[in-house]
N, C-alpha and C positions, 0 to 999 in steps of 0.2 A: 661377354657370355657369362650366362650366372652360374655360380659350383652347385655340382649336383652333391644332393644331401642324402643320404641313408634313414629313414625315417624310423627305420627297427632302430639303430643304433638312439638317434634321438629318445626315441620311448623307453630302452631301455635304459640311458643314463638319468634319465626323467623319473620314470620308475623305480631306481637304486636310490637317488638323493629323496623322493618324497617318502620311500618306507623309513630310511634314516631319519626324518624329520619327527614324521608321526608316529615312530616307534619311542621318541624322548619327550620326557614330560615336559624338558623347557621349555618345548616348540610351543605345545600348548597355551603355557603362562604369558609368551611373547601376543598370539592370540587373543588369550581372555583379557590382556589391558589395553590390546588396540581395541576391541570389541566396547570395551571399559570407560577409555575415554572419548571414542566416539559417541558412544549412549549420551556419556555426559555433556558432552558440544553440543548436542541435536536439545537435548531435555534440560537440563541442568540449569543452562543459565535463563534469570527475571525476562530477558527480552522474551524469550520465547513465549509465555505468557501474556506479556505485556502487545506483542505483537498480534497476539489470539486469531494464529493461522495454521493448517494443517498442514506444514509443508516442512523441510529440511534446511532452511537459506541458515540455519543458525550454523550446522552443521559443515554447508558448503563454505563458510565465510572462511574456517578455520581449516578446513580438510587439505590442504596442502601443507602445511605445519604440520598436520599428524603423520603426514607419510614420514616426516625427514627423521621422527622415530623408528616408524614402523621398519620403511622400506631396509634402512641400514640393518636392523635385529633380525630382518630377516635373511638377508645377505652376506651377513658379516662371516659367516662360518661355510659360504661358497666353496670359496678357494684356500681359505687361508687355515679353515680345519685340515683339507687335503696336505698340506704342503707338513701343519705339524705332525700329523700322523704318518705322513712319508705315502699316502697313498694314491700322491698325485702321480709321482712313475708310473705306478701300477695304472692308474685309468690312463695316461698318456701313452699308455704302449699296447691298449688296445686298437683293434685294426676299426680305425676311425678316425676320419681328421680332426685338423682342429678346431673349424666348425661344428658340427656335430658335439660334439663334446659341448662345446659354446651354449649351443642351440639347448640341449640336452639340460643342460643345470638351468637356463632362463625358463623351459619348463616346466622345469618344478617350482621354482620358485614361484613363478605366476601363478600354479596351480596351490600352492600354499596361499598367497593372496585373492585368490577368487575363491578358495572355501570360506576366508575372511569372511568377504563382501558378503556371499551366499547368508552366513550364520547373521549378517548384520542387518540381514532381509527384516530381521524382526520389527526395527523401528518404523517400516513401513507399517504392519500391522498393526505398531501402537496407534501411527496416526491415522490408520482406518477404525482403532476404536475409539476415538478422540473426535473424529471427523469425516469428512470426505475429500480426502488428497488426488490431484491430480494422478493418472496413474500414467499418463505420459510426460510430465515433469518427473515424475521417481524412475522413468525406464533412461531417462535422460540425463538426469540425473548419476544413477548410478551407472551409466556408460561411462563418463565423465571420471567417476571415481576409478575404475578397470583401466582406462587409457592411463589417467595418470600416476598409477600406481604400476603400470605396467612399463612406462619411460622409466619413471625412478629405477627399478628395479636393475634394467640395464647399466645405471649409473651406478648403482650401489656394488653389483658386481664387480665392476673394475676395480673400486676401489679396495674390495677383497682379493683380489688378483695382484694385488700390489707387495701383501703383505702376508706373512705367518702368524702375524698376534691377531686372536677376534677384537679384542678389544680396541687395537689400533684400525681394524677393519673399522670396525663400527664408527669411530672418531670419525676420520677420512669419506667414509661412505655418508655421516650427514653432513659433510660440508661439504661435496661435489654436489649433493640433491638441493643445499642452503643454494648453493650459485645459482639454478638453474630457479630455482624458486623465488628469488627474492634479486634477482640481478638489474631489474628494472629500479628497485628502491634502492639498492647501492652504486648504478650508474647515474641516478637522478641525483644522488648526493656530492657525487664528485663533477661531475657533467650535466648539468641540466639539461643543455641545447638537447642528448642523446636518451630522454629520460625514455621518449616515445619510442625511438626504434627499439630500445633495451627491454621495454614492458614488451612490446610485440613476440621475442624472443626467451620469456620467462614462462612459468607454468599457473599463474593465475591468470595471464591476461585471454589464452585458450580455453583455460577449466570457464570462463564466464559463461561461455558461450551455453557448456551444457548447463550448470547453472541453471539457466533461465530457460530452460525449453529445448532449446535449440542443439541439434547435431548438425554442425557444420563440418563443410567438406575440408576448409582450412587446418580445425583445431583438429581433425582426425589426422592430417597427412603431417601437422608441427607434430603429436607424440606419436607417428608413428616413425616422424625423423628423428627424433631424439632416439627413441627404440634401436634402430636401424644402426644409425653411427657410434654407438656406445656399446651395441654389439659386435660392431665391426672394429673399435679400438680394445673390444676384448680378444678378439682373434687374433689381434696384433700383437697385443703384449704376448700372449700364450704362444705365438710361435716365434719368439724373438729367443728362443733356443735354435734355432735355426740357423740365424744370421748371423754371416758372413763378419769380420770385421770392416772391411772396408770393400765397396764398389764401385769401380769406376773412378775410382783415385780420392771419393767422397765417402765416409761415416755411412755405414748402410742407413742409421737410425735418422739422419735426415732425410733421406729417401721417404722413410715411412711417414714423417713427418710431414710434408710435403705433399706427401700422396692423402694422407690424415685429412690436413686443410681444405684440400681440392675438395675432396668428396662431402666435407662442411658447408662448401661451398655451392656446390652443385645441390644440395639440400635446401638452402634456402633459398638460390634462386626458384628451383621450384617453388619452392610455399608462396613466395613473393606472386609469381605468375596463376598459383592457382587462387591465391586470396582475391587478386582481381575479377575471377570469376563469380563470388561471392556465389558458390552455390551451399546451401543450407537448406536443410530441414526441420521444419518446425512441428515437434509434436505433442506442446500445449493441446489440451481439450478447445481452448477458444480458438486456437489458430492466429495465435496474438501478433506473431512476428511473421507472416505471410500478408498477403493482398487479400482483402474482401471482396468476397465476390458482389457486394455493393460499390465497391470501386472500381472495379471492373464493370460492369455494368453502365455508372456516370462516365467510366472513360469511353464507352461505346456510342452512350449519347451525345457525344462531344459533334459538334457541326465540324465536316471536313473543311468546310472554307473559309473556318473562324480558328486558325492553329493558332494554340495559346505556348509562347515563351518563357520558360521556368533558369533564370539565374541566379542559383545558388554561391552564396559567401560564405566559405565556411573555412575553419582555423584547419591545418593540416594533422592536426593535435589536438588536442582535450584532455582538460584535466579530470581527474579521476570519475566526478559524479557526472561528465557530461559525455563519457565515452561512451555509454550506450546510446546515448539520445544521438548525437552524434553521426555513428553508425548506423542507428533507424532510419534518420533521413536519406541519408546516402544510399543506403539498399533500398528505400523506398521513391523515391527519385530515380533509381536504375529500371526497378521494375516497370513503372512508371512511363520511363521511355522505350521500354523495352517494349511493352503491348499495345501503345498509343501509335504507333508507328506514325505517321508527319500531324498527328493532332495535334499531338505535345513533343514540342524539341527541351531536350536537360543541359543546361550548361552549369558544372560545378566547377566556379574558383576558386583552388587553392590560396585562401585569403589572408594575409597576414599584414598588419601595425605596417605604415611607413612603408608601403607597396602601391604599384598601380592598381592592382584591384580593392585595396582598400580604399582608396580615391575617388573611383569607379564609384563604389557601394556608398561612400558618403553623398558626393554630389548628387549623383543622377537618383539613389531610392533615400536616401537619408538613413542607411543602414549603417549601426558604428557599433565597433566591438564591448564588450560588456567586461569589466574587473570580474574573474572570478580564481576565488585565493584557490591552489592545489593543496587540498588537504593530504596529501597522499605524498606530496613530497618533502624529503626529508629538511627542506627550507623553509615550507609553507608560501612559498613567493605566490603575489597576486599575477595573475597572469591576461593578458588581452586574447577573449575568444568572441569567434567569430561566428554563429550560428543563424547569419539572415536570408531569407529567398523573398526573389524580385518574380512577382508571374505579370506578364503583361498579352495585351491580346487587343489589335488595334488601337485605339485610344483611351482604352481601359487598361487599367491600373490596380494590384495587390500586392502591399510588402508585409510582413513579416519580420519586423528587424529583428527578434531573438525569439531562440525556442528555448522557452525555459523547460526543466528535466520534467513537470508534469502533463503538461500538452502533450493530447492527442495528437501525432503526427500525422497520421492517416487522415486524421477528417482533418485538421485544418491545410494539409496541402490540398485533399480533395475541391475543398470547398471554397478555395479561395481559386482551383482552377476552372471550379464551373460559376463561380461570381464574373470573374471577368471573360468568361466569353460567350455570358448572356449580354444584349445589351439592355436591356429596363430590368427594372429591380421594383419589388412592392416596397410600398410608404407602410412604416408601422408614426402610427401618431402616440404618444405621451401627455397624455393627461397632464397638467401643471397642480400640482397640489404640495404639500407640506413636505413630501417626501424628499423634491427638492433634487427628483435626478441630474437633471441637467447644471447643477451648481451655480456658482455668480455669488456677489459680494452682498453680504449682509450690511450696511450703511449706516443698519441703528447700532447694531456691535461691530462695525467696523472688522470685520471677519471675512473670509472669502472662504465659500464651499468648493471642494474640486467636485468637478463631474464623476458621478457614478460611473465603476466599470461597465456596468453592464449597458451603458449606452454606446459605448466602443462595440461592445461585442455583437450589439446586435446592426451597429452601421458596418460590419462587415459581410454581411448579406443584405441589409434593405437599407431602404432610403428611410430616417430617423426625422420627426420634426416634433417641436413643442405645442403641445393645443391647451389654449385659453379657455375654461369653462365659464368666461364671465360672460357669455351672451351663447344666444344660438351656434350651435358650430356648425360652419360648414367648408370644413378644409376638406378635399377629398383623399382621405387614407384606405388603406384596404383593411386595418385590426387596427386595434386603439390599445395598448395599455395604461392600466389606472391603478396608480399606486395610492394607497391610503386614501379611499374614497371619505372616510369619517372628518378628514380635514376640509373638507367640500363644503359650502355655505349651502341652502335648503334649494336657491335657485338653481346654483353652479349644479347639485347633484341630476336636479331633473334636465336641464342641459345632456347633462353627459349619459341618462338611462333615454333620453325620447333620442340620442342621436346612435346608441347601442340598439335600442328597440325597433330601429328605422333599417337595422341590417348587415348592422356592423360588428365583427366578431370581437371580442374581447378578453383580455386576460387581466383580472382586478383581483389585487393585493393587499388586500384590508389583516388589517394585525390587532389584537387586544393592550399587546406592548411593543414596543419594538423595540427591540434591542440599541439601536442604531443610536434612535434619542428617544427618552422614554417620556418626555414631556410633550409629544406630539400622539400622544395614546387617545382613544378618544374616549376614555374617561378624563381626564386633565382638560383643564381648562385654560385656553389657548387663543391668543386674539388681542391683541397689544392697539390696536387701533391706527397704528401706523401705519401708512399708506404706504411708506417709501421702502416696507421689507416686505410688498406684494410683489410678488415674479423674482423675488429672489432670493428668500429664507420660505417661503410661501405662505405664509401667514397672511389671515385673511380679516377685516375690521367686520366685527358682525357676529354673533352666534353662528356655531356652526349644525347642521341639518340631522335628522336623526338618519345614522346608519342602517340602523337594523330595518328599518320599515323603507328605506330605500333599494336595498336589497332584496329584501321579500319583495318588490314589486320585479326582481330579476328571478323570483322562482327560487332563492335560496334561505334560510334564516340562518342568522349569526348573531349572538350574544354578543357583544362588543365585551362582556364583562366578567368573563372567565375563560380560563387561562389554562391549556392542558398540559397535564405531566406525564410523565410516563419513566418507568423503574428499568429501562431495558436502557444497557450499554456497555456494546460490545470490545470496547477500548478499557481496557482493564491500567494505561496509561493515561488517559482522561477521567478517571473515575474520579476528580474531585468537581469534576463538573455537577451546577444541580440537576436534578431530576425535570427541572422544568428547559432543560436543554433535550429534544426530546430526539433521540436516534430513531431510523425507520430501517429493517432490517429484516432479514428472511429470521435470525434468530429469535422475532420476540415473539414465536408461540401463536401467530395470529398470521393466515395463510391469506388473508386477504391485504396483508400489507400494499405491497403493490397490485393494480388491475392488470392480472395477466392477459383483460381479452381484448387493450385498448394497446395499440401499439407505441404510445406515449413514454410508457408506464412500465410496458412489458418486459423489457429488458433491466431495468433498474436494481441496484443492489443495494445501496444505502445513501441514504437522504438525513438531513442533519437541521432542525426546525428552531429557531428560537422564540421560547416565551410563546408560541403558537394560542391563536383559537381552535374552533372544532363547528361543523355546518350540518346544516339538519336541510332535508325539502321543503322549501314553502309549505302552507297550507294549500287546499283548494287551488291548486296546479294543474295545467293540463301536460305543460313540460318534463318532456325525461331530466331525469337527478341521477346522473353514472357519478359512484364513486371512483377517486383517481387514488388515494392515499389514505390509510389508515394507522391507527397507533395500534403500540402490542395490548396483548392480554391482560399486566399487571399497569396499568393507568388508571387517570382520574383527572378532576379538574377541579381548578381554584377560583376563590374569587379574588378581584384586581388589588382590592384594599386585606385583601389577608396575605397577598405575596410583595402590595408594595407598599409601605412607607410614605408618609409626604412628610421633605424636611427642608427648611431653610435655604436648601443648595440642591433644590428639585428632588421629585420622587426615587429614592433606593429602593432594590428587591431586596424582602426579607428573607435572608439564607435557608432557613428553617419553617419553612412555613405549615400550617398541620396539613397531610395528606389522607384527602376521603377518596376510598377505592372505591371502584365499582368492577362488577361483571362487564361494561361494555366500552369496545372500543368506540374511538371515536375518528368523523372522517375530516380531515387538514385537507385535502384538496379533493376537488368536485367539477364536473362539468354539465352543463344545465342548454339541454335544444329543444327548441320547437319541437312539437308533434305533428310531424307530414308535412313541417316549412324550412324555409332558412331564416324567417324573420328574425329567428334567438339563438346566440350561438356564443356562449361566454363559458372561462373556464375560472373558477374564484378558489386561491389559495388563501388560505387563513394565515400568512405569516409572512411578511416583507421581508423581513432578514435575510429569506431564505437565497437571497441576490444579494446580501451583503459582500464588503469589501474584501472583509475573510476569507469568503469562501474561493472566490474569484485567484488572490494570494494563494490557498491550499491548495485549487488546482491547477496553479502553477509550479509551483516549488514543491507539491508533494512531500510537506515537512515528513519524517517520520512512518511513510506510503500512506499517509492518510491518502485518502480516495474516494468524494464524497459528489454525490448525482445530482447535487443542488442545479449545477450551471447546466448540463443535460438536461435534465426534468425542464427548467422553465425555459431555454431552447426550443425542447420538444414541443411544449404548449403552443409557442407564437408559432413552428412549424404546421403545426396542425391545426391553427385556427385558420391561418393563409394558405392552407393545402402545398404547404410545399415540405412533401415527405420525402423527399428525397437523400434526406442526412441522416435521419432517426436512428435509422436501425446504425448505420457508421458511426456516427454519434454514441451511440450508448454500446458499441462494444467495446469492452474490456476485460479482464482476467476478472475471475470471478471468485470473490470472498469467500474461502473455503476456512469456516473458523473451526474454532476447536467445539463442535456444537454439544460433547459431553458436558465439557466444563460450563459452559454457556446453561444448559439444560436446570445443571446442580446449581451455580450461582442462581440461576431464579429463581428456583427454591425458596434458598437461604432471603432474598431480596422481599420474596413475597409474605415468608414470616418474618422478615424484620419489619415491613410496612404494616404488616399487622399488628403485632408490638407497638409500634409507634404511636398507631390508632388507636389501641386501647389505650395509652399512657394517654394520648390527648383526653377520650372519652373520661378517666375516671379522674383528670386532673379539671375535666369541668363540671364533674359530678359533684365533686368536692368544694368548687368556688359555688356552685349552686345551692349545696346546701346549705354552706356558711353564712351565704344573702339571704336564704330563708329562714335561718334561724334571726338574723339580725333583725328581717321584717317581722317575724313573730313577734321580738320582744317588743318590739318600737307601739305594734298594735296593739299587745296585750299593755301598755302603759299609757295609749290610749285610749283604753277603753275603762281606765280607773274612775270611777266618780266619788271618790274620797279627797279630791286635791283639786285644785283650782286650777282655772285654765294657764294661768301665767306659769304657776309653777311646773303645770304639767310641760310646758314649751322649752322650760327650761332643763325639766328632766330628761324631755325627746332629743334634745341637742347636744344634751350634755353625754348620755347612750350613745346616740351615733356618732359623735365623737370616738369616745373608749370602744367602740364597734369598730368603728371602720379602721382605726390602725388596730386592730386586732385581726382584722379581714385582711388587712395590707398584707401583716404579715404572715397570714395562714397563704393569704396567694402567692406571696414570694416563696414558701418554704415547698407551697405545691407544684408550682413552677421548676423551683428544683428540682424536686424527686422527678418531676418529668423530665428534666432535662437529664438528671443520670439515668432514667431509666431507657431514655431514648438514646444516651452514648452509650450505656451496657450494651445494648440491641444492636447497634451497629461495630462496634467492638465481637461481638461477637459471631456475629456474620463475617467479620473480614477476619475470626479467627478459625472459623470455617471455610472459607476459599484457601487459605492458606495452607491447612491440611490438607486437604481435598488436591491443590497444588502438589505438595510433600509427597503426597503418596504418589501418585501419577508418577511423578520424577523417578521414586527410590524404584518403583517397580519398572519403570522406564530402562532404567541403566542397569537394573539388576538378573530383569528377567534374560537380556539378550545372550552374556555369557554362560548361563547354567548348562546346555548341552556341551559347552567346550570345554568346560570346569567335570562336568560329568565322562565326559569322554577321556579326558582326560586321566583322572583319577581311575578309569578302569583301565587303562594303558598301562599309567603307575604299579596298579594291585597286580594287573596281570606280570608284568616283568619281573616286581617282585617275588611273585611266586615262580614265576620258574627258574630267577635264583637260586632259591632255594633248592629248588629241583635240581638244581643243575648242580647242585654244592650237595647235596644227598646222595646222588648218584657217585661223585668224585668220591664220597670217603667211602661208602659201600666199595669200588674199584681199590681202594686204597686198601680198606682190611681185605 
């Protein structure tokens, strides 16, 4: 039966300790540095910048370490001011238990720490002038911060209940909140086997949860158990005036002890039972940590007589970077079985090294655990996890062996449970060209290529095959992709546009450079004669066809021989990438970046191009020309020989190459159909890369949260050439890039006058080489044209001038060169000493503006008290005489 509480009495001792608080200036100061160094956690530090996101993760990283200040400064002088002042009698012999009493100081104090938060409201408004912050990540956020400040709080109590020194309160009160906070990294260092349970039972591995979106029902009932029993060991010490010496022939104080543990106990098996129900709410704006209602949906289309088999292998544990991933699967796999009802049966094996189901997972799917080191433990030990799912569905087959932390979990369990329990799959066919997806051993350099990822990725929905464009084709495919048509010989090319033009949909990858191998560009000249590196380096004996007039017969043009840049990039940690690395972004000022009215395209955030071309419509077309992709506002383009080099050990990009702007953006990818047929139906990305091995890597391993739409965007292409839309929208959702778009706004500024800069230093550094040849020609002509002197000698004079001219020219251009090259470092030097103010200031007013009302309020509390000391000492001596 629970004790009834007095709830007057509660408000009024609530009441009493918050006018005490707020009637002292020190509360205050306590206040303005928590207020102080939070600003500075959230603002302060390079990542945040360098991150360039509107959100608080700087702040959450560290906000458990701030409370183990706060919460004790605020606590410390609970009980143990009462006890020095003697005026704990006094409130202990009010008609109030000892509850109440209890109850009564936890709220004030909570209500001290919720004006906190409340004043601290402001760094949301910075990052609504800064950006567009999720507003249910900050409601979620700050609940997260209120819970966990509100368990401390309890703790910190007792430990002022222990003691009449504050200052000893204070010690004591952060080392009772250090335990609960850091007990998983001090039980990991002594006990490893217990690192997991012990992280379960600390106050970061709950605060994650809000963190990230998520109010779960878990991390609410862990600090409201912490709350709960910490209040309840305050009500013990406080009436242990009470007790008895000895009960029952026992120390009353083990009884209490005893009774302590039990109800320890009975706390966590709660949490235990209800964390298995994994209920949570998720309220991200994207709805990132729920079910889509596209998954829902494919799991509705599931045939009831085709029930697909989902056996999950997964480690009981996870070290630190894989406990969210982890986790997702698991609640996504519940849900999963949960709505599918006999579609989809879940089996998850608790998987571990040197087990039957490790066994299990190796023989029968070839699933085997992955080294991955725990950065988080205080040993760093490499450690064996397990993160594989087997889906099976009659005689069809899907594994999975490892989720690396970047995978979409969502779509790739979706999609691997509606793979196998289709049975036919569309053929995508692969052009054979220089690109060389398919890999195989090069014989003249005795080299072996690996197969491109992206032929894995795409054998995991269709059926993959290699096509020969050395004669007529006629494999039957349903889409054909063609990478680097420019390597195609003039026959091979019409091969592959009469067997495109005959019906077949396409997705063709032609590049000006490619990053990959720049010697396979199709300006370079390529063609060794060897037979024996055809179908397997791809190289072909023979001139190779003209691209551009091969293409125009597809309805598109493309200059093979310029090269697009573009000044937008949003990674302010990549910034020494060049500008010919080109970012596609809702930041760069140009609203057609992506086509919001082609579902492809629609949902995309950022796309990452290397060394790109740029596509115009054919001439005299009758086909539609939909733009898919465009660059920002502040762009241009080059040509091949002014950004590369040809040197002894193949063609280098020149670092610096001069940049001509223009007013127009330019379009990188394009889709081109028939008018009223199906006859033409191709989608032509200007840049191969853009399915490089890299990209593949970042979205897996998410170095960094990079998070880039390469692998979605050309997914989505072959989805929509094959009409099979069914992933798209699942595919492309994700948290959506909420950057800092003030600063973003200002750096283009500064980017778009330092490229103007630039451009004048190039212009007036070739004004100068120009006139210098002109004056040299002048004289050469005017001695020329002398008929006082013989022809011989005149020849001798002409040679002998442009001699003493041309190292004189040498050196006018070396020294112009210079000034351009300081005038082009001043200009960028100066730009990046403008973000960096621009930075500065953000931060100072960041961390300075928040405290000012508490510093104000303050200070009138101060004046005010003052003065009526005074008053109060005016009045005494007036009584006096």
């Amino acid at each position: 039966m629970l004790p009834r509480v007095n709830a007057a009495v509660v408000r009024a001792v609530a009441r009493r300790d918050l006018r005490l608080y707020f009637s002292s200036p020190s509360g205050y100061v306590f206040i303005t540095l928590f207020i102080f160094l939070s600003a500075a956690a959230a603002f302060w530090q390079d990542r945040f910048f360098l991150q360039n996101l509107a959100n608080l993760d700087q702040l959450n990283s560290v906000f458990p370490y701030l409370l183990l200040f706060f919460v004790p400064a605020l606590t410390m002088g609970v009980w143990s001011e009462e006890k020095k002042q003697g005026t704990d009698e006094l409130l202990l012999t009010l008609p109030a238990t000892d509850l109440e009493v209890v109850l009564g100081k936890y709220a004030a104090v909570l209500g001290i720490y919720t004006v906190s938060l409340g004043l601290s409201l402001s760094y949301v408004l910075v990052l609504f002038y800064l950006g567009s912050p999720d507003l249910g990540l900050m409601l979620s956020n700050y609940a997260g911060y209120w819970l966990a400040g509100g368990a401390l709080i309890a703790v910190g109590m007792l430990a002022s209940l222990l003691t009449r020194n504050a200052t000893v309160a204070f010690i004591a009160g952060a080392l009772f909140c250090t335990a609960l906070v850091m007990v998983g990294d001090a039980v990991g260092a002594a006990l490893p086997a217990l690192e997991g349970p012990a992280n379960a039972l600390g106050v970061f591995f709950h605060f994650d949860d809000f963190a990230k979106g998520i109010i779960s029902l878990t991390a609410i009932l862990y600090f409201d158990a912490v709350t709960a029993f910490f209040l309840y060991l305050n009500v013990l010490v406080l009436s242990r005036r009470h007790w008895a010496p000895r009960a029952g022939g026992y120390p009353l104080w083990l009884h209490h002890v005893v009774r302590a543990a039990a109800v320890a106990v009975a706390l966590v098996s709660v949490g235990v039972l209800v964390g298995r129900a994994s209920v949570r709410l998720d309220v991200t704006a994207e709805q990132l940590h729920s079910l889509s209602p596209e998954t829902r949906a494919l799991i509705d289309e599931l045939p009831a007589d085709r029930p697909v088999f989902i056996q999950a292998y997964i480690s009981p544990t996870a070290p630190e970077p894989f406990v969210q991933t982890r986790s997702n699967i698991i609640s996504i796999l519940e849900e999963i079985d949960a709505i599918a009802g006999p579609r989809v049966e879940v089996l998850i094996h608790d998987t571990e090294p040197f087990t039957d189901a490790a066994r299990e997972a190796r023989e029968t799917f070839g699933i085997l655990p992955r080294p991955v080191r725990n950065v988080s433990s205080a040993r760093s030990e490499v450690e064996q996890l397990f993160l594989g799912l087997a889906f099976t569905c009659g005689a069809e087959e899907q594994v999975i062996g490892f989720f690396d932390v970047g995978l979409p979990a969502e779509y790739e369990i979706m999609r691997s449970i509606r793979v196998v329990a289709r049975t036919e799959r569309k053929r995508v066919g692969v052009v054979a060209t220089m690109a060389n997806l398919f890999g195989g051993t090069n014989f003249q350099q005795s080299q072996f290529t690996p197969q491109w990822s992206v032929i894995a990725e795409l054998r995991k929905q269709y059926d993959v095959v290699e096509i020969s464009p050395e004669a007529e084709i006629r494999q039957e495919v349903d889409a054909l992709l063609v990478p680097l048509p420019s390597s195609l010989q003039t026959d091979e090319q019409g091969f592959v546009a009469d067997y495109i033009r005959s019906g077949k949909p396409a997705l063709i990858l032609v590049d000006p450079l490619p990053a990959v191998d720049p010697t396979i560009s199709p300006t370079e000249w390529v063609g060794d004669g060897n037979p024996f590196t055809y179908g397997q380096s791809g190289a072909r004996p023979g001139p190779r066809g003209n691209v551009r007039e091969w293409i125009g017969t597809l309805g598109v043009d493309w200059e093979p021989t310029r090269i697009v840049w573009d000044s937008y990039n949003p990674h302010p940690d990549l910034a020494h990438m060049p500008e010919d690395v080109v970012f596609l972004g809702a930041g760069n000022e140009n609203e057609a970046t992506f086509n919001t009215e082609n579902p492809m395209t629609s949902q995309l955030q950022e796309l990452v191009l290397l060394y790109p071309g740029f596509l115009h419509a054919a001439d005299e077309t009758d086909w539609t020309f939909e733009p898919l992709l465009r660059t920002g506002r502040i762009s241009g383009t080059n040509g091949y020989f002014s950004l590369v080099r040809g040197t002894p050990f193949g063609p280098q990009v020149n670092p610096s190459p001069p940049r001509d702007q223009d007013d127009d953006d330019y379009i990188v990818a394009a889709r081109v159909q028939s008018a009223g047929s199906d006859e033409l139906d191709i989608i032509v990305v200007a840049d191969l890369d853009i399915i490089g091995e890299q990209f593949f890597q970042i979205r897996e391993q998410a170095p960094g949260g990079l998070n880039f739409d390469n692998i979605t965007f050309f997914l989505n292409a072959m989805d929509t050439l094959l009409e099979e839309d069914a992933f798209i929208d699942l595919r492309s959702r994700r948290a959506r890039h909420r950057t800092l778009e003030r600063v973003e706004a200002q750096t283009a500024e500064f980017i778009e006058q330092r490229t103007a800069e630039e451009q004048q230093a190039e212009a007036d550094a070739e004004a100068a080489l120009t006139e210098a040849q002109q004056r040299l020609n002048d004289r050469v002509a005017e001695l020329q044209a002398r008929t006082d002197i013989d022809a011989q000698t005149k020849q001798i004079m002409v040679r002998n001038l442009e001699e003493v001219e041309n190292r004189r020219l040498e050196v006018l251009s070396t020294n112009i060169n210079t000034e351009k090259e300081t005038r082009v470092q001043a200009s960028r030097e100066t730009m990046e000493s403008q973000i960096r103010r621009i930075q500065t200031t953000i931060k100072t007013f960041a961390i300075l503006l928040p405290p000012v009302p508490v510093v104000a309020f303050g200070a009138l509390v101060f004046v005010r008290r003052q003065r009526r000391e005074r008053e109060g000492a005016a009045a005494a001596r007036r009584l006096r005489e």
